[in-house]
C-alpha positions in Angstrom: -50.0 3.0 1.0 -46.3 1.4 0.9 -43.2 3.0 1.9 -40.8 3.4 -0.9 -37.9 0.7 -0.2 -34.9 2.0 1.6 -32.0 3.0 -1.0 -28.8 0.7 0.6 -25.6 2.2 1.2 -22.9 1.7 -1.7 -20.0 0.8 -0.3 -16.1 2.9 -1.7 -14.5 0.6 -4.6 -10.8 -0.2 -3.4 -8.6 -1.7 -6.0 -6.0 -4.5 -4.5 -2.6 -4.5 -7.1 -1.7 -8.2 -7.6 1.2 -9.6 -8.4 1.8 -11.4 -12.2 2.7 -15.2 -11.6 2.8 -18.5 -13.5 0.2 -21.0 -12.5 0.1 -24.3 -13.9 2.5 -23.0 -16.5 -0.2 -20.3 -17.3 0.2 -16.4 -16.6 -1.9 -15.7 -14.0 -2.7 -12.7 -11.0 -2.7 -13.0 -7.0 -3.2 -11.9 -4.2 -3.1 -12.6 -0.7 -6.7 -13.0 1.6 -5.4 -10.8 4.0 -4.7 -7.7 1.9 -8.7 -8.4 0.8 -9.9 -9.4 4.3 -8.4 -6.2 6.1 -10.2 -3.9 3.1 -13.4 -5.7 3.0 -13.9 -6.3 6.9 -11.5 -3.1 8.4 -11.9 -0.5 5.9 -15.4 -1.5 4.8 -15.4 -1.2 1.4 -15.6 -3.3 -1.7 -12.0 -5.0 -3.0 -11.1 -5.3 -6.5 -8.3 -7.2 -7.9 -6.1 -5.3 -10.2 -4.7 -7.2 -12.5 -0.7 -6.1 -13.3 -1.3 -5.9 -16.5 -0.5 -2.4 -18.0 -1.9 -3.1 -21.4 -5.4 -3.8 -19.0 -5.6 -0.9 -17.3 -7.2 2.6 -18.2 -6.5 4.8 -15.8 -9.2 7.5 -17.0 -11.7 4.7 -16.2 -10.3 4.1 -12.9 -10.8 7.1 -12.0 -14.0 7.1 -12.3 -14.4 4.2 -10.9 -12.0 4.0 -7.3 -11.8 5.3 -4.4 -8.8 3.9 -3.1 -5.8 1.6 -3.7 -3.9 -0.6 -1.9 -0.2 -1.4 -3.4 0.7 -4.6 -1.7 3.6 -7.0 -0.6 5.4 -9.2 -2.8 8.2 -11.5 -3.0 9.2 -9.5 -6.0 11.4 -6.8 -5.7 11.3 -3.3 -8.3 13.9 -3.4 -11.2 16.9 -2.0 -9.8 17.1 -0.1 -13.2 13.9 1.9 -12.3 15.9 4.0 -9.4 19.1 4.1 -11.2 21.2 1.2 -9.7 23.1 -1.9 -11.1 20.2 -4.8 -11.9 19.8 -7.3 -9.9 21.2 -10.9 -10.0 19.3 -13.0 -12.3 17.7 -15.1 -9.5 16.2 -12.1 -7.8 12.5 -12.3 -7.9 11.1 -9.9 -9.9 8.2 -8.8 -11.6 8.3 -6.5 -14.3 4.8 -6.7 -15.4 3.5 -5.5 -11.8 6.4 -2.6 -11.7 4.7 -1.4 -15.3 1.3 -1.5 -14.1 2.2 0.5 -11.0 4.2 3.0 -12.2 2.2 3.9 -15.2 -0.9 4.0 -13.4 0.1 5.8 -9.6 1.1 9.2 -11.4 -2.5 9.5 -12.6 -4.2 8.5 -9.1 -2.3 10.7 -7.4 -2.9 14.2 -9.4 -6.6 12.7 -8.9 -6.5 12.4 -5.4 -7.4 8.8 -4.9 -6.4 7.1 -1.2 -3.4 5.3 -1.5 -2.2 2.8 1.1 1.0 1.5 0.4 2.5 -1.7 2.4 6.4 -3.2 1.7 6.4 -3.6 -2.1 4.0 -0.7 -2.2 6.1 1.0 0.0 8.9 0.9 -1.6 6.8 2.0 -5.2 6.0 5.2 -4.2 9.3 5.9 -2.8 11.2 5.1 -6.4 8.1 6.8 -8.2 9.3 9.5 -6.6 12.9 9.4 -7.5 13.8 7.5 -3.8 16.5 4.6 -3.8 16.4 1.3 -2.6 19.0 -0.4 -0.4 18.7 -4.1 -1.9 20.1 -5.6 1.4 19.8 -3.9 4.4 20.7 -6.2 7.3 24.0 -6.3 5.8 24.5 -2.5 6.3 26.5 -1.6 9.5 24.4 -0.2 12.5 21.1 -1.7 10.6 18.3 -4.1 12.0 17.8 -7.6 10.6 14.8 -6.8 9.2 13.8 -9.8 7.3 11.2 -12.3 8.4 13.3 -15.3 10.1 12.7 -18.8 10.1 10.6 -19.8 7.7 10.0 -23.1 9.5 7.6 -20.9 12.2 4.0 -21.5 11.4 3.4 -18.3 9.0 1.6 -16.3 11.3 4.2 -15.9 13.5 6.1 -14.6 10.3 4.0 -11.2 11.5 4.5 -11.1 14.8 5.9 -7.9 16.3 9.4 -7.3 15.4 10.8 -4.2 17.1 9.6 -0.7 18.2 9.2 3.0 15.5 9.4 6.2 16.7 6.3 7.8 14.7 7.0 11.6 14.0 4.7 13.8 15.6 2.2 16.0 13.5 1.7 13.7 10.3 -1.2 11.3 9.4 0.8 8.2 11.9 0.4 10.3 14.7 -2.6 11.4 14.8 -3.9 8.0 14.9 -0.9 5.8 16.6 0.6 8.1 19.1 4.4 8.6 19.4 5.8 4.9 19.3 4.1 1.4 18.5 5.8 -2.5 17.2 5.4 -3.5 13.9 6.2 -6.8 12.7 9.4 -6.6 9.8 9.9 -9.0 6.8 11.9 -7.2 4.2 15.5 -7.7 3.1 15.5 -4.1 1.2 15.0 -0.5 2.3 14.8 3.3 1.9 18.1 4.3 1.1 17.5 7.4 -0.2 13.6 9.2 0.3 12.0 10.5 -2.2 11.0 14.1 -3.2 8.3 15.2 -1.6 7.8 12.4 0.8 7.0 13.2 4.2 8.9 10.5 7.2 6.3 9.2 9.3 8.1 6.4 11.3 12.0 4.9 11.8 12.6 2.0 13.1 15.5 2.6 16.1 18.2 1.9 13.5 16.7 5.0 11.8 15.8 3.1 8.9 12.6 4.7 7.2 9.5 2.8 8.6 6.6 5.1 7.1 6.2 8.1 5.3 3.3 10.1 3.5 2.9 13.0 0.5 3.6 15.7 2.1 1.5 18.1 -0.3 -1.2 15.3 -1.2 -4.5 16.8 0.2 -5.5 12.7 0.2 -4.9 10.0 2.2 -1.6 9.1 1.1 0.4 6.5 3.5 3.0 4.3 3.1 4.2 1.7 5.9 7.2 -0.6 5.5 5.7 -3.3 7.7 2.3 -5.4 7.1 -1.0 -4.3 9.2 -3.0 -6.4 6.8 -2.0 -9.6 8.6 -2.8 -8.2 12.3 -6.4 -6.6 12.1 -7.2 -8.9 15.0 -5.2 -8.1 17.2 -3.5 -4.8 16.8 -4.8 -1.8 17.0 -2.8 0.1 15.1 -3.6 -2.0 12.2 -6.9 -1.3 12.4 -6.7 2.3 12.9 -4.8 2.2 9.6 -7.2 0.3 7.3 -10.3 2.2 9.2 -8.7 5.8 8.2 -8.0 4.4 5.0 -11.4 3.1 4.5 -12.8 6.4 5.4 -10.8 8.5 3.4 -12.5 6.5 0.5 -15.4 6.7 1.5 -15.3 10.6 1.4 -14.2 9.9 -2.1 -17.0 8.1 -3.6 -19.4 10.9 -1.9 -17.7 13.4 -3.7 -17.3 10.8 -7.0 -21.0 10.2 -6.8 -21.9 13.7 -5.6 -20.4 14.9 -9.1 -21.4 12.1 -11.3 -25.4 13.5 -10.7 -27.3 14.3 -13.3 -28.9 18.1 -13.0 -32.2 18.8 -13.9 -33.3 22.5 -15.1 -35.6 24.0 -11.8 
């Protein structure tokens, strides 16, 4: 008589936002590998691209369908406009179709309790989602940090080494996986200038600039770091600890997803 075959695993769904870029003079999507390699190998779970496209994307179906996001880094920087300041000059990077994929979708995700991971760009997205400012050019601010990457003539992953020290903030989701203080690595030009409503400070940097913060009423996973983890899961633990809690946290979300999406059968 045979044994009936062993059901495998299904592993949490984790959409990765991309960024909208011109590739041989054709509109295209990317990504960088280690924003996929950190969820696939650290947080165990499946990646996604998501394209920013806001015309693509249905968020009912997403849903359904994730349990998790990561918003990513990006050259780009959010329209000034979107958090009530004076544009930007013309030859700022920008991207406006990623800022209208992001900001029409997150509300949604939110109010349904998906993990969110946000990381520089993504970062800064929840902050002016939630009515935060931007300061376009921090190392020019007195008492501030240069806080931008360096010499770009470094072989890149150097770019990510560590950069100076945060104070974490005892009692939110940081601490009870980092401890009181740790080094990130820092390439950003702009900044929290003013926090959100509702945001939750999880880290500074010792200029006091705001390194990390979480929804303070979100019953989710909902982190937001200024640095980038995803390019040191081999080496520092506190990026790991980051992507495994996040990975978790989605995986407790496709339990319950799949848990409700079961048919039930009259006894």
């Amino acid at each position: 008589m045979s044994s009936a075959p062993i059901q495998k695993s299904l592993l949490p769904v984790v959409a990765i936002i991309t960024d909208r870029i011109d590739l041989h003079r054709h509109p295209a999507y990317s990504v960088l590998g280690g924003y996929v390699r950190a969820v696939s190998e650290i947080a165990g779970a499946q990646p996604l691209l998501l394209p920013a496209c806001a015309d693509a994307i249905d968020a009912d179906t997403l849903i359904d369908t994730l349990d998790g996001i990561v918003l990513t880094g990006s050259p780009s920087n959010i329209a000034a406009e979107r958090y009530g300041a004076t544009p930007l000059p013309a030859m700022t990077c920008q991207d406006p179709h990623r800022d209208a994929a992001v900001f029409g979708l997150l509300p949604a995700l939110i109010d349904a309790g998906v993990p969110i991971l946000g990381i520089c760009r993504g970062f800064q997205e929840l902050n002016v989602l939630h009515g935060g400012t931007l300061e376009r050019a921090v190392h020019a601010q007195p008492g501030r940090l240069d806080h931008r990457e360096g010499d770009h003539d470094r072989p890149i992953q150097q770019w990510y080494d560590d950069s100076h020290d945060i104070h974490i903030v005892p009692g939110g989701w940081l601490a009870g996986i980092a401890g009181r203080s740790a080094a990130v690595n820092s390439l950003h030009h702009q900044g929290v200038e003013r926090l959100g409503a509702g945001l939750r400070i999880e880290a500074t940097a010792p200029d006091g600039l705001v390194e990390a913060f979480s929804l303070a009423n979100a019953a989710q996973f909902t982190l937001a770091v200024q640095w980038h983890p995803e390019m040191r899961i081999d080496d520092c633990g506190l990026a790991k600890a980051i992507f495994s809690e996040f990975g978790r946290a989605c995986g407790e979300r496709r339990a319950t997803r799949t848990r409700a999406s079961r048919p039930t059968f009259p006894a």
